[in-house]
PDB file of N, CA, C and O in Angstrom:
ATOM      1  N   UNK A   1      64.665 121.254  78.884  1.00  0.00           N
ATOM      2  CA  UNK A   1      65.535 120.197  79.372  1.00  0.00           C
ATOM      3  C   UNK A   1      65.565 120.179  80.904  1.00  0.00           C
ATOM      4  O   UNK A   1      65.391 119.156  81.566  1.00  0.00           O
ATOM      5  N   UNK A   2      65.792 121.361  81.399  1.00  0.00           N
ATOM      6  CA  UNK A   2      65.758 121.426  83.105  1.00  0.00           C
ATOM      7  C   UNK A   2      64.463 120.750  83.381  1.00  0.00           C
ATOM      8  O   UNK A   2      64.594 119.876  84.238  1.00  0.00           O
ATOM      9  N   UNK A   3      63.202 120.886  82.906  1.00  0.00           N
ATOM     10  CA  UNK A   3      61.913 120.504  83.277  1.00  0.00           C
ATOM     11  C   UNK A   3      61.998 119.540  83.613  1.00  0.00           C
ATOM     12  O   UNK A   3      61.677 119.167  84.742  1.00  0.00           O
ATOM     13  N   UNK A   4      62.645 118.562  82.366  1.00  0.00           N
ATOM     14  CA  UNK A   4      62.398 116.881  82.304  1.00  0.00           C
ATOM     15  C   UNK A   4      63.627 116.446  83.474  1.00  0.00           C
ATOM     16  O   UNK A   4      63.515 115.350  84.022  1.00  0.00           O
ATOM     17  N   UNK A   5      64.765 117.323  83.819  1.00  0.00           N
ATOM     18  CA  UNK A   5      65.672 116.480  84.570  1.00  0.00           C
ATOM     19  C   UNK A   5      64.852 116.535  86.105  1.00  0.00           C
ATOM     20  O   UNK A   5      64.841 115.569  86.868  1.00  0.00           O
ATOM     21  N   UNK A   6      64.167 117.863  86.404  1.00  0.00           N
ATOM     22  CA  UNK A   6      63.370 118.424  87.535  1.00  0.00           C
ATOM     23  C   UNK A   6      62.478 116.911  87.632  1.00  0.00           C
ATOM     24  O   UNK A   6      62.730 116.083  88.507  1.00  0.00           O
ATOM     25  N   UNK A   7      61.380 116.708  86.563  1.00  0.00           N
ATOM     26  CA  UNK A   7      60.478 115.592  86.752  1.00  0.00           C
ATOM     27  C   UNK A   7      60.951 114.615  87.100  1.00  0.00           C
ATOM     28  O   UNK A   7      60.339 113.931  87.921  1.00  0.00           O
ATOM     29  N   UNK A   8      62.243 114.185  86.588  1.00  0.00           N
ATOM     30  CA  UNK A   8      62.554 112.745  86.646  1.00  0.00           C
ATOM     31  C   UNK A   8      63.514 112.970  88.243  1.00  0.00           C
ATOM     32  O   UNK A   8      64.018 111.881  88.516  1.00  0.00           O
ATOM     33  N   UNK A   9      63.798 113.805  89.074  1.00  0.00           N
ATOM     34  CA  UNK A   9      64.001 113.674  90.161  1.00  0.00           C
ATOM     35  C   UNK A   9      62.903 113.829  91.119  1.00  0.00           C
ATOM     36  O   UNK A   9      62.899 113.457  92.293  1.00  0.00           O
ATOM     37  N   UNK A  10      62.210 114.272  90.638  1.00  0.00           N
ATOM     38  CA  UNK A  10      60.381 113.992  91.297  1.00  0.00           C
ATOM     39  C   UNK A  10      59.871 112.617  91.517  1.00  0.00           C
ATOM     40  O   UNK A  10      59.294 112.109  92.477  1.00  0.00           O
ATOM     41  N   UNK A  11      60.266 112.127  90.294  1.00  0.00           N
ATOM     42  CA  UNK A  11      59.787 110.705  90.076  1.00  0.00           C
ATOM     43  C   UNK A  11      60.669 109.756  90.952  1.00  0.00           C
ATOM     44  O   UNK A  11      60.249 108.843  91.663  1.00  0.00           O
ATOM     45  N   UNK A  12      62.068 110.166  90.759  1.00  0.00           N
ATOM     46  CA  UNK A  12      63.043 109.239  91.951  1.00  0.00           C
ATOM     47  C   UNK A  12      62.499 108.837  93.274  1.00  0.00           C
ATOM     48  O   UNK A  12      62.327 107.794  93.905  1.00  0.00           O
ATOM     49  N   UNK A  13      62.245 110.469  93.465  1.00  0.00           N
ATOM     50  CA  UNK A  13      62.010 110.493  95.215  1.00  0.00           C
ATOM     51  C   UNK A  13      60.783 109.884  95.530  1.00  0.00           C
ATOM     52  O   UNK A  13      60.672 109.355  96.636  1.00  0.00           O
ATOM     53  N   UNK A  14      59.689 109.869  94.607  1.00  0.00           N
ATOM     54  CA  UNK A  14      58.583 108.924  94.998  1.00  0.00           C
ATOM     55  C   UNK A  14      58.474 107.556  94.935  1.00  0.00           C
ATOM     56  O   UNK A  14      57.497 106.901  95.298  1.00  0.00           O
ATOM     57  N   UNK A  15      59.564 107.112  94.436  1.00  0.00           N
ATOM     58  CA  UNK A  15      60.024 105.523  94.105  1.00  0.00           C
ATOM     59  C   UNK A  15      60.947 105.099  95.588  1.00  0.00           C
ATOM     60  O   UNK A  15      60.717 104.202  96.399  1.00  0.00           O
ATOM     61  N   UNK A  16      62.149 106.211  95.557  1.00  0.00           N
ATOM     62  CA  UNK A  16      62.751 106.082  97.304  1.00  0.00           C
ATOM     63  C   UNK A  16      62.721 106.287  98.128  1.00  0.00           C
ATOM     64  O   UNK A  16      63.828 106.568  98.587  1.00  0.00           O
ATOM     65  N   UNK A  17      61.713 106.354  98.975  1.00  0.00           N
ATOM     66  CA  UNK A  17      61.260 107.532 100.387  1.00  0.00           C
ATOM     67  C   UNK A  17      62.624 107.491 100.959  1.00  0.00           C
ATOM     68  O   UNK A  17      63.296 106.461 101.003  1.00  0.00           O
ATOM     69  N   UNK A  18      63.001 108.613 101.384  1.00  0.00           N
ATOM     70  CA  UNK A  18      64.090 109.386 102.006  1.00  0.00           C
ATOM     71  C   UNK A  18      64.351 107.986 103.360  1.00  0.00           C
ATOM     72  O   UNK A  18      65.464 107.479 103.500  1.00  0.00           O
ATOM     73  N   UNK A  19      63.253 107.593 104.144  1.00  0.00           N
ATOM     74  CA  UNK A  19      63.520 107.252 105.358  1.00  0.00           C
ATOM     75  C   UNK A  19      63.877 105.576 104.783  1.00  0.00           C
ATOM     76  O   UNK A  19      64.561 105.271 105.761  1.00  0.00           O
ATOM     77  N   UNK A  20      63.894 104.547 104.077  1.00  0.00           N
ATOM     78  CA  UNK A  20      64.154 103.681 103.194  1.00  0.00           C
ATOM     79  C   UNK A  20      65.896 103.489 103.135  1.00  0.00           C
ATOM     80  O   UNK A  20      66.429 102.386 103.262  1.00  0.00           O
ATOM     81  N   UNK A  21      66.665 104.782 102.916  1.00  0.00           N
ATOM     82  CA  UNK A  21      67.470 104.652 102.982  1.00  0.00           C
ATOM     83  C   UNK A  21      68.794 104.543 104.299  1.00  0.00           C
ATOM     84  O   UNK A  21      69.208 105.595 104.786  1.00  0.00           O
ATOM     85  N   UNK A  22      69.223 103.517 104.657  1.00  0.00           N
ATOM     86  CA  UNK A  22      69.911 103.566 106.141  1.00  0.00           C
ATOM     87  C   UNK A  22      71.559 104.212 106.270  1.00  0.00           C
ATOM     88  O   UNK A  22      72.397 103.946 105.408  1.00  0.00           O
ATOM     89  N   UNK A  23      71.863 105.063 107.434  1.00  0.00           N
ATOM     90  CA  UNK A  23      72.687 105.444 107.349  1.00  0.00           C
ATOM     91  C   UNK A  23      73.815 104.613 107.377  1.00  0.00           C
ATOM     92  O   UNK A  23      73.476 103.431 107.319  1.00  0.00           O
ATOM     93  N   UNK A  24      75.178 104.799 107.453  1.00  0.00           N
ATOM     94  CA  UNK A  24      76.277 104.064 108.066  1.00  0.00           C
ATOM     95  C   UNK A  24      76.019 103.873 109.238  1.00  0.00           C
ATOM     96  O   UNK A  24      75.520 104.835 109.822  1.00  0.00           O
ATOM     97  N   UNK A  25      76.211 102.787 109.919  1.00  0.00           N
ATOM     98  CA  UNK A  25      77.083 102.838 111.536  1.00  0.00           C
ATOM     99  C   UNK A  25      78.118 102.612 111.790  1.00  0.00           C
ATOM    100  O   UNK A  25      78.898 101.785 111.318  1.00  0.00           O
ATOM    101  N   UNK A  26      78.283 103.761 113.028  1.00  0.00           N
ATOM    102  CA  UNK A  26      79.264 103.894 113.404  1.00  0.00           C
ATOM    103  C   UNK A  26      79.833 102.867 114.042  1.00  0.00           C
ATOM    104  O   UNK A  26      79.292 102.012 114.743  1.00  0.00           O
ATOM    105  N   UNK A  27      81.576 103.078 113.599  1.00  0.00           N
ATOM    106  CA  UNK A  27      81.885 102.166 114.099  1.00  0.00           C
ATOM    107  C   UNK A  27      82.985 102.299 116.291  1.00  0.00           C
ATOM    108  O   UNK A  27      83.777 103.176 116.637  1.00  0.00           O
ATOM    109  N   UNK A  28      82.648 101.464 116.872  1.00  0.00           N
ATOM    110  CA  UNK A  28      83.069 101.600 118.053  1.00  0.00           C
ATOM    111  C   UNK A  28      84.365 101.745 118.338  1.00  0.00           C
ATOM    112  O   UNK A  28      84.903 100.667 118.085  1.00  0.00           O
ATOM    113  N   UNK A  29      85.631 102.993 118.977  1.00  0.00           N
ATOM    114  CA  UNK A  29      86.520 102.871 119.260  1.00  0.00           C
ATOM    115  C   UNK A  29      87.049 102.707 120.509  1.00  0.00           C
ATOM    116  O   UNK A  29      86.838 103.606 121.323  1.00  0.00           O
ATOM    117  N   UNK A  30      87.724 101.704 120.856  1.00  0.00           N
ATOM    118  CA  UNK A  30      88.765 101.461 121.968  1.00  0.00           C
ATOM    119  C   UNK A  30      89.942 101.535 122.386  1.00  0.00           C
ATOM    120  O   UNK A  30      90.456 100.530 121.896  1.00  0.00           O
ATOM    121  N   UNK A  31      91.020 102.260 123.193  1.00  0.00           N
ATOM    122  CA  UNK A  31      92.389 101.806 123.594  1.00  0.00           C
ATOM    123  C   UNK A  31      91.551 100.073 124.050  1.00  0.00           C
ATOM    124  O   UNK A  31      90.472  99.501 124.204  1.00  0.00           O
ATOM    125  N   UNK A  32      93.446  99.868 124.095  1.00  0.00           N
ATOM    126  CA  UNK A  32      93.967  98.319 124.157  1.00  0.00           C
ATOM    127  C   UNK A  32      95.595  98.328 124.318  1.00  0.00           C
ATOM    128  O   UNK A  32      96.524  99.106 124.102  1.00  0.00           O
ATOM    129  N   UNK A  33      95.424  97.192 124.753  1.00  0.00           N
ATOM    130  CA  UNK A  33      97.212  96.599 124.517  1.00  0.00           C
ATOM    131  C   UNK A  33      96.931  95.670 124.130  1.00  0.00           C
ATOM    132  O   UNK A  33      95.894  95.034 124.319  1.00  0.00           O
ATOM    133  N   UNK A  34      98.184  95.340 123.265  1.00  0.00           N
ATOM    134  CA  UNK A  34      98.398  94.125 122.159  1.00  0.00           C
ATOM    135  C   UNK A  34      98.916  93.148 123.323  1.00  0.00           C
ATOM    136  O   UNK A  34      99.780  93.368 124.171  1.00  0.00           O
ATOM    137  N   UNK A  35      98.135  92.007 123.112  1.00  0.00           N
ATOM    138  CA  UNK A  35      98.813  90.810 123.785  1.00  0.00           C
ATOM    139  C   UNK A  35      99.958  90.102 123.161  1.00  0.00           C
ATOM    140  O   UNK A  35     101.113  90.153 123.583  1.00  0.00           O
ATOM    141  N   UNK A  36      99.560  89.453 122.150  1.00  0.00           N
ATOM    142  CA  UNK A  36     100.497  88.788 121.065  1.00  0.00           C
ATOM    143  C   UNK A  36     100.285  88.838 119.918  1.00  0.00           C
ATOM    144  O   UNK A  36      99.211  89.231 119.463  1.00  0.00           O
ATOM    145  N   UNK A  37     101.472  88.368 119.067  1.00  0.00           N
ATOM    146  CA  UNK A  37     101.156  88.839 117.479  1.00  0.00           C
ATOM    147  C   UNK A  37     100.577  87.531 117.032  1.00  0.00           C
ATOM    148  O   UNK A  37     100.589  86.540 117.762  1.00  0.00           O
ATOM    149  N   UNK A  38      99.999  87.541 115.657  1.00  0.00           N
ATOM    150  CA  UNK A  38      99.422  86.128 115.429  1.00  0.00           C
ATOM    151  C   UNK A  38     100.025  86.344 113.872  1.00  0.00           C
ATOM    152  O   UNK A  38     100.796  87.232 113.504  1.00  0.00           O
ATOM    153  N   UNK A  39      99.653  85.656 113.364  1.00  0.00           N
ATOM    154  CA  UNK A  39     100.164  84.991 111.562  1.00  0.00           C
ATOM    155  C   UNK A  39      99.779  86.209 110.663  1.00  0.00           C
ATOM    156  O   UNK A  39      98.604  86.316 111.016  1.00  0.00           O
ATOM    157  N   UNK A  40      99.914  86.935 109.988  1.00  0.00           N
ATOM    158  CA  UNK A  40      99.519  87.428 108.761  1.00  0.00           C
ATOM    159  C   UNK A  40      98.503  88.432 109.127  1.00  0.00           C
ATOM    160  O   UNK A  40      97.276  88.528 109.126  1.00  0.00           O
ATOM    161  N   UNK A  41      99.690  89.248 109.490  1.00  0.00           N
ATOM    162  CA  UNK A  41      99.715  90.785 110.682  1.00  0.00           C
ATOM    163  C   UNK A  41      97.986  90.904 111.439  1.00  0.00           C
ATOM    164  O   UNK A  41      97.026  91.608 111.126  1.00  0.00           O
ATOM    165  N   UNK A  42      98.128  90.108 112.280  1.00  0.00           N
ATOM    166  CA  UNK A  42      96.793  89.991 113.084  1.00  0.00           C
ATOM    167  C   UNK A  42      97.313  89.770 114.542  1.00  0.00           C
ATOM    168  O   UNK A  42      98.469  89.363 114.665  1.00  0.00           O
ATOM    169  N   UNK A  43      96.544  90.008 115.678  1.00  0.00           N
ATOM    170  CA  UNK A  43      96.863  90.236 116.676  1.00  0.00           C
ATOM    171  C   UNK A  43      96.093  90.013 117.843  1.00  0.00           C
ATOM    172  O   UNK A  43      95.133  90.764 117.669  1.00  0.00           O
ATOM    173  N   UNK A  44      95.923  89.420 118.957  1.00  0.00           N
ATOM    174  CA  UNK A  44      95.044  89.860 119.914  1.00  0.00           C
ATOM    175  C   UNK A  44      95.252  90.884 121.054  1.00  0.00           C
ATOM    176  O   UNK A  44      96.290  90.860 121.715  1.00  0.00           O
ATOM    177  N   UNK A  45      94.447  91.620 121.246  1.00  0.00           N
ATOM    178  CA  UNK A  45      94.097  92.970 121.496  1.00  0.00           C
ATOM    179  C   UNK A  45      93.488  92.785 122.912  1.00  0.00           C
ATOM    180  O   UNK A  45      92.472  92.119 123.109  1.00  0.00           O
ATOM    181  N   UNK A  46      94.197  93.433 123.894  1.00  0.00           N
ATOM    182  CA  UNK A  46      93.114  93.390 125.364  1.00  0.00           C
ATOM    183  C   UNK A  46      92.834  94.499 125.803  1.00  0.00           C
ATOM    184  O   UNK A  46      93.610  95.076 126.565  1.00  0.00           O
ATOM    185  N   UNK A  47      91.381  95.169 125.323  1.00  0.00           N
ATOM    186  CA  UNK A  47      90.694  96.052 125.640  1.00  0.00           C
ATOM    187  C   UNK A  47      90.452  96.831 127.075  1.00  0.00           C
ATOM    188  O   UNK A  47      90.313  96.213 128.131  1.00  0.00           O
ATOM    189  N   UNK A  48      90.435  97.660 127.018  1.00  0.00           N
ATOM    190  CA  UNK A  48      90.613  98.313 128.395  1.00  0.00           C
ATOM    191  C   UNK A  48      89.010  97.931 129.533  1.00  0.00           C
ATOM    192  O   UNK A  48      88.923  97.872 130.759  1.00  0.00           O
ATOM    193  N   UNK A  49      88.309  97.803 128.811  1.00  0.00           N
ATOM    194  CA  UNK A  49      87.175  96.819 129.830  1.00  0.00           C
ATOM    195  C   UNK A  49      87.264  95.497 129.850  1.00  0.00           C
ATOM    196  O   UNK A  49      86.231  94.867 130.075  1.00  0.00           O
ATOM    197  N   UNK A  50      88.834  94.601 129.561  1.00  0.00           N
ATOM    198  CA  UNK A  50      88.923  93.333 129.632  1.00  0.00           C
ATOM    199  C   UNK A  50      88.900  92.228 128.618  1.00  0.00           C
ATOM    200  O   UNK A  50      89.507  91.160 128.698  1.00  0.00           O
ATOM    201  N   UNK A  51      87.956  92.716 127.460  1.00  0.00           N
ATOM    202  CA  UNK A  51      88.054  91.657 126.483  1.00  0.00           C
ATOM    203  C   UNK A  51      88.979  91.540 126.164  1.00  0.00           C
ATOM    204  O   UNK A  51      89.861  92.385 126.316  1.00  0.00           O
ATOM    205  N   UNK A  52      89.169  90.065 125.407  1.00  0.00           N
ATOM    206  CA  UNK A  52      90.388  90.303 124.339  1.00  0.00           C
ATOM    207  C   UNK A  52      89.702  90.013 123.170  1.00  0.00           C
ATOM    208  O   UNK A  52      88.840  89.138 123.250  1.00  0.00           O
ATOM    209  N   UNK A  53      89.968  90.772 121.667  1.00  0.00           N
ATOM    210  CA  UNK A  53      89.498  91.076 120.914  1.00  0.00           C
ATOM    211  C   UNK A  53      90.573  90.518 119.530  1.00  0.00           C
ATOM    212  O   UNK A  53      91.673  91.049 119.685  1.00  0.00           O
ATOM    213  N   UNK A  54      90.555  89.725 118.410  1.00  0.00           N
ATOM    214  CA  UNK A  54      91.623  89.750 117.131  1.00  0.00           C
ATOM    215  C   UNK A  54      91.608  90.610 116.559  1.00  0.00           C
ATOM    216  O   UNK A  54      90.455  90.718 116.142  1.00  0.00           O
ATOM    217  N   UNK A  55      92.542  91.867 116.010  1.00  0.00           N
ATOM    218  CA  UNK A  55      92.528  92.546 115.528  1.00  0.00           C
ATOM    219  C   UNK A  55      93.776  92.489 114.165  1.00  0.00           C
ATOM    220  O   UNK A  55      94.841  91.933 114.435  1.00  0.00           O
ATOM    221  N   UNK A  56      93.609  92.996 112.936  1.00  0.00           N
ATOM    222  CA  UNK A  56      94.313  93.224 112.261  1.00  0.00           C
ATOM    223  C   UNK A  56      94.486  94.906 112.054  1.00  0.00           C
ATOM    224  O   UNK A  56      93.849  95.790 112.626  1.00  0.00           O
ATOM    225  N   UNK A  57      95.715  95.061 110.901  1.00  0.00           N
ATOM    226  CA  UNK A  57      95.729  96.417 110.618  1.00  0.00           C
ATOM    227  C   UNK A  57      95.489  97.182 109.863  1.00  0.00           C
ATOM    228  O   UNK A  57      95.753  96.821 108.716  1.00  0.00           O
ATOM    229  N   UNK A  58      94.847  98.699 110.018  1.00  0.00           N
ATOM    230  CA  UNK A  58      94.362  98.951 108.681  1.00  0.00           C
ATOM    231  C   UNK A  58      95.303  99.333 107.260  1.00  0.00           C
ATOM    232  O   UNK A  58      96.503  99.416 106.997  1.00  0.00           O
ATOM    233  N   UNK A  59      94.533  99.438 106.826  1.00  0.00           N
ATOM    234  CA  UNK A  59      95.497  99.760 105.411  1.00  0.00           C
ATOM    235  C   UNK A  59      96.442 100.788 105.462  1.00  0.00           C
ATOM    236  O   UNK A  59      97.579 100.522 105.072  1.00  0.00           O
ATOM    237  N   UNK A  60      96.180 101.950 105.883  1.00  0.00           N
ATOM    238  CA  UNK A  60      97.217 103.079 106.283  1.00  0.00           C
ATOM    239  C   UNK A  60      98.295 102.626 107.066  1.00  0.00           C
ATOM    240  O   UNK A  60      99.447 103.028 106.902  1.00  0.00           O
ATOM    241  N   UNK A  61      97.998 101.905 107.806  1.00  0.00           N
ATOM    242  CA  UNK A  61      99.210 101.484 108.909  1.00  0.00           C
ATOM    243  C   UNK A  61     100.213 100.676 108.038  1.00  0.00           C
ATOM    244  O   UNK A  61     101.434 100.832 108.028  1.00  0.00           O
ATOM    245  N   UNK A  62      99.473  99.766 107.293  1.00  0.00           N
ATOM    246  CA  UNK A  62     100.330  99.238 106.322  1.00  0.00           C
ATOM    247  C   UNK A  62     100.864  99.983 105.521  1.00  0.00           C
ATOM    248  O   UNK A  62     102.048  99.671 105.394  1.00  0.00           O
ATOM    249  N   UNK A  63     100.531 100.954 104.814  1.00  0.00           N
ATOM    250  CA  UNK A  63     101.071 101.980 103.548  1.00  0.00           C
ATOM    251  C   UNK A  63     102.127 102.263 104.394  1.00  0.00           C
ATOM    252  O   UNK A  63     103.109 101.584 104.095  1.00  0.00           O
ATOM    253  N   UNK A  64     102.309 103.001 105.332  1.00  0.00           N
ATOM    254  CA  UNK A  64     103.248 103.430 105.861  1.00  0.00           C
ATOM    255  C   UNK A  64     104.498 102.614 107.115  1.00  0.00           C
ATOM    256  O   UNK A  64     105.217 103.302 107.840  1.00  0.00           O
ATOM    257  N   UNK A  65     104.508 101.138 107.121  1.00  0.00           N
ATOM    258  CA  UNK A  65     105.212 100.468 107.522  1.00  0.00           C
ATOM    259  C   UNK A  65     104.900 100.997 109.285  1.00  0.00           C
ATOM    260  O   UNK A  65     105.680 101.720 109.906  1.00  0.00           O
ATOM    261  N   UNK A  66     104.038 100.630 109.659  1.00  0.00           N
ATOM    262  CA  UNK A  66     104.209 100.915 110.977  1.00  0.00           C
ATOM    263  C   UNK A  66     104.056  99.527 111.820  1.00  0.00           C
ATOM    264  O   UNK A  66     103.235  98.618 111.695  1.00  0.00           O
ATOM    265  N   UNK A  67     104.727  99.630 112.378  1.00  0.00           N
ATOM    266  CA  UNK A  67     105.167  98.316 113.274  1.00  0.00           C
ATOM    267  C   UNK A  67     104.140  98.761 114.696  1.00  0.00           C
ATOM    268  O   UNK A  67     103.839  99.764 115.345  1.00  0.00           O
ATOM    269  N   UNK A  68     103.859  97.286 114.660  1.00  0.00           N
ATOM    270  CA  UNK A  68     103.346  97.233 116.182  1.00  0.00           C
ATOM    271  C   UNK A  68     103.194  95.949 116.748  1.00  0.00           C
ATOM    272  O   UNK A  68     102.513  94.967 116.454  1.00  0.00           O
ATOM    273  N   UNK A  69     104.311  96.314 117.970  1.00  0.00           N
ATOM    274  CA  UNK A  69     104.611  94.654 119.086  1.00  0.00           C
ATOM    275  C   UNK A  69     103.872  94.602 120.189  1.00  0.00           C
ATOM    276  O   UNK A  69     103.004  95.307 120.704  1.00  0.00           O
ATOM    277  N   UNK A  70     104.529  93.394 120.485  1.00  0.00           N
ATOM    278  CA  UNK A  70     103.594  93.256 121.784  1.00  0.00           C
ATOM    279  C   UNK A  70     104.127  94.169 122.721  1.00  0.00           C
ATOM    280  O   UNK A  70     105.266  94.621 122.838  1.00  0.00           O
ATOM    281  N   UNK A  71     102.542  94.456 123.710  1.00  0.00           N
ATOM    282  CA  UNK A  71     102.545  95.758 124.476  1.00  0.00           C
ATOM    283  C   UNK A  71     102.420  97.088 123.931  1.00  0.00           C
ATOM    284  O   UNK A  71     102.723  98.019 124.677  1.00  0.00           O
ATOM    285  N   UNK A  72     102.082  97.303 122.925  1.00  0.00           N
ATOM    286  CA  UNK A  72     102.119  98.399 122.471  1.00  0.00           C
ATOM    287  C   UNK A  72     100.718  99.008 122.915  1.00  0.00           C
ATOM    288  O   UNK A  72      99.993  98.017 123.011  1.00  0.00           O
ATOM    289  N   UNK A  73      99.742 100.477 123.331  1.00  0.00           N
ATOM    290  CA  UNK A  73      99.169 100.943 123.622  1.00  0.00           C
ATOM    291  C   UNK A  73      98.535 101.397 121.692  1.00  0.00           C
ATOM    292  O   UNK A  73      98.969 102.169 120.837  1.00  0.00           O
ATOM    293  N   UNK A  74      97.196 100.297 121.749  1.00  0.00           N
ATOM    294  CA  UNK A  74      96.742 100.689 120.455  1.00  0.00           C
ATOM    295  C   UNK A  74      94.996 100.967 120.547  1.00  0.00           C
ATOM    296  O   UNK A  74      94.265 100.515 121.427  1.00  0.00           O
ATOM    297  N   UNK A  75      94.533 101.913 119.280  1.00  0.00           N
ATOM    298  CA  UNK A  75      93.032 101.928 118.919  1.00  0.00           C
ATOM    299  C   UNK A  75      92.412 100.770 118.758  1.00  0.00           C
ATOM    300  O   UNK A  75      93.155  99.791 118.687  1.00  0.00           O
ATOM    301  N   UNK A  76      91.592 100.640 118.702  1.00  0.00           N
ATOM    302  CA  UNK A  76      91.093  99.691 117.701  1.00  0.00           C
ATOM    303  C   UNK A  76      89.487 100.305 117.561  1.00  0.00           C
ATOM    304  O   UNK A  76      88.887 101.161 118.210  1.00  0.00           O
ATOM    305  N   UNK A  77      89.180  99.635 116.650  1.00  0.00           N
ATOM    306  CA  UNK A  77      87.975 100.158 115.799  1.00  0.00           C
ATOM    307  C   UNK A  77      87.574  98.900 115.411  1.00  0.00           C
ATOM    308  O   UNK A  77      88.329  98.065 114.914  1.00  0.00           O
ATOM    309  N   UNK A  78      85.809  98.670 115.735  1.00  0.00           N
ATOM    310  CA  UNK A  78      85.192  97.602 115.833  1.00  0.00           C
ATOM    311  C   UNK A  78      83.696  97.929 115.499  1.00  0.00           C
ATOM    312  O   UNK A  78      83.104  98.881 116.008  1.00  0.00           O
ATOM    313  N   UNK A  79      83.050  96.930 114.466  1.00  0.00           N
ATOM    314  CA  UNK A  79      82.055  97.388 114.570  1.00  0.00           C
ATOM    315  C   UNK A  79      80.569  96.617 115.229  1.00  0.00           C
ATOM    316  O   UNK A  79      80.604  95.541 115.827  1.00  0.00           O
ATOM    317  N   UNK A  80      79.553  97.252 115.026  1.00  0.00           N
ATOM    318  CA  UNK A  80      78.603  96.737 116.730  1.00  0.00           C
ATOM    319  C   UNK A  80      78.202  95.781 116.447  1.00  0.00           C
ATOM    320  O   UNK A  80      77.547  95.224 117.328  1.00  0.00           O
ATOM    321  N   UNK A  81      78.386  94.858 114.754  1.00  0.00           N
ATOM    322  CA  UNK A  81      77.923  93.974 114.497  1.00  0.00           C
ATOM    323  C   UNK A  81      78.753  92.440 115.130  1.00  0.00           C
ATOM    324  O   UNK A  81      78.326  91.299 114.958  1.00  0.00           O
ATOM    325  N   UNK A  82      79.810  92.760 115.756  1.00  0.00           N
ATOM    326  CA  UNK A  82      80.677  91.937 115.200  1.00  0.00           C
ATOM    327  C   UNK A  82      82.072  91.898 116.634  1.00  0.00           C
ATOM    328  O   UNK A  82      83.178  91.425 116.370  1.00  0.00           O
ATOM    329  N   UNK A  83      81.785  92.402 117.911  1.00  0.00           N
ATOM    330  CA  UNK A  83      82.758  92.449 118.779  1.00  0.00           C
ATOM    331  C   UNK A  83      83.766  91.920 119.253  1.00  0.00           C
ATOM    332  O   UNK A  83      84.284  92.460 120.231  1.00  0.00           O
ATOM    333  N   UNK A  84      84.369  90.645 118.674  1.00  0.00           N
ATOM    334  CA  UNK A  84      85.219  89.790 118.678  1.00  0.00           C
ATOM    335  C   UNK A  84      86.605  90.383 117.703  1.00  0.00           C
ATOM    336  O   UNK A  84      87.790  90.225 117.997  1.00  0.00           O
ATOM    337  N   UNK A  85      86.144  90.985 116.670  1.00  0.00           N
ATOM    338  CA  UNK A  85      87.222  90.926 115.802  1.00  0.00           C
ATOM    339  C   UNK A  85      87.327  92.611 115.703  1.00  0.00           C
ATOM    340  O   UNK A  85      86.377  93.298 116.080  1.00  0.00           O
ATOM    341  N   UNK A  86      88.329  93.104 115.265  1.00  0.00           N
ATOM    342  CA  UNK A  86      88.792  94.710 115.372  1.00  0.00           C
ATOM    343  C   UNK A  86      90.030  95.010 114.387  1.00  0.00           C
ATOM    344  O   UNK A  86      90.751  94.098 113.981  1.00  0.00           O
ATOM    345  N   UNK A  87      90.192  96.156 114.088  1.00  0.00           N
ATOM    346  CA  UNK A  87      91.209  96.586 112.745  1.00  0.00           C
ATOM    347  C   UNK A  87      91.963  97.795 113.964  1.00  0.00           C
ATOM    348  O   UNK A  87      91.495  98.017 115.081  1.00  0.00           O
ATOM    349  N   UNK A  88      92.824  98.243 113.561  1.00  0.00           N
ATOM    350  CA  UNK A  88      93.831  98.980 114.694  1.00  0.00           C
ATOM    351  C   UNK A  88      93.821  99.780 113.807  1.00  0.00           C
ATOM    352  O   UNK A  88      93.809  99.549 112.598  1.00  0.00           O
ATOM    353  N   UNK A  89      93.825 100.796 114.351  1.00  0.00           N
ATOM    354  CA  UNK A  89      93.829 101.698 113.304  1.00  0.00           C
ATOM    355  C   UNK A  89      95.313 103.718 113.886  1.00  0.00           C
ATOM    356  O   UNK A  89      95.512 104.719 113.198  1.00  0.00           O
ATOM    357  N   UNK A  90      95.875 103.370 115.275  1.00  0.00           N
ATOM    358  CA  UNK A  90      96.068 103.665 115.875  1.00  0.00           C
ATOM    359  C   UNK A  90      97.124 103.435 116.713  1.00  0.00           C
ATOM    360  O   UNK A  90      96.663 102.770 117.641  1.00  0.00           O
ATOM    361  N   UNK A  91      98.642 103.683 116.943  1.00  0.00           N
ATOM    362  CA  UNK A  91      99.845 103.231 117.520  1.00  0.00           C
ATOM    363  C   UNK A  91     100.167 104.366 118.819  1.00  0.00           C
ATOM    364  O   UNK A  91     100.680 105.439 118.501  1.00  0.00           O
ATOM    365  N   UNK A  92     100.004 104.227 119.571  1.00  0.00           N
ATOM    366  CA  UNK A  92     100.673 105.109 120.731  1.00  0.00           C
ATOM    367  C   UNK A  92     101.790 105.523 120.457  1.00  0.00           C
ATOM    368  O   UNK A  92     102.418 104.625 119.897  1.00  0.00           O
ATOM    369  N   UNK A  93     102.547 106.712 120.599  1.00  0.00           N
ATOM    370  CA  UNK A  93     103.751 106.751 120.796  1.00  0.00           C
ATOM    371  C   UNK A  93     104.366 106.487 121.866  1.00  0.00           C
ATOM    372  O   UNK A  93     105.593 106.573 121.911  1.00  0.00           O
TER     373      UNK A  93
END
């Protein structure tokens, strides 16, 4: 039985070359301050090199009721596909 499970992961790997498969990317983090709040907990975000960025919040922030107003000193997390929009993931104290 080991033989045949051994072969048939032999057989996988010659069907998927290792390099075929792509990693995650990473995603980019920034401080910011919140400019203003927008509709249906979303926000714009002004990045510490100037952009301003929409950001919403992540799910944790939500589980745990965390509030965040304007001016607040926040993360955000963005990914490289996509630099306009951002998830906060991050509240200053």
């Amino acid at each position: 039985m080991r033989q045949i499970i051994d072969n048939y992961a032999e057989y996988l790997s010659r069907l998927i070359p290792e390099n075929t498969l792509m990693a995650k990317e990473e995603a980019l983090q920034m401080d910011g301050t919140v400019l203003e709040t927008l509709p249906n907990t979303m926000f714009r975000v002004e990045l510490e090199n100037g952009h301003v960025v929409t950001a919403h919040i992540s799910g944790r922030m939500r589980k745990h009721y965390i509030r965040i107003m304007t001016g607040d000193k926040v993360t955000v997390e963005m990914t490289p596909y996509d630099l306009e929009k951002g998830r906060i993931v991050y509240r200053e104290k």
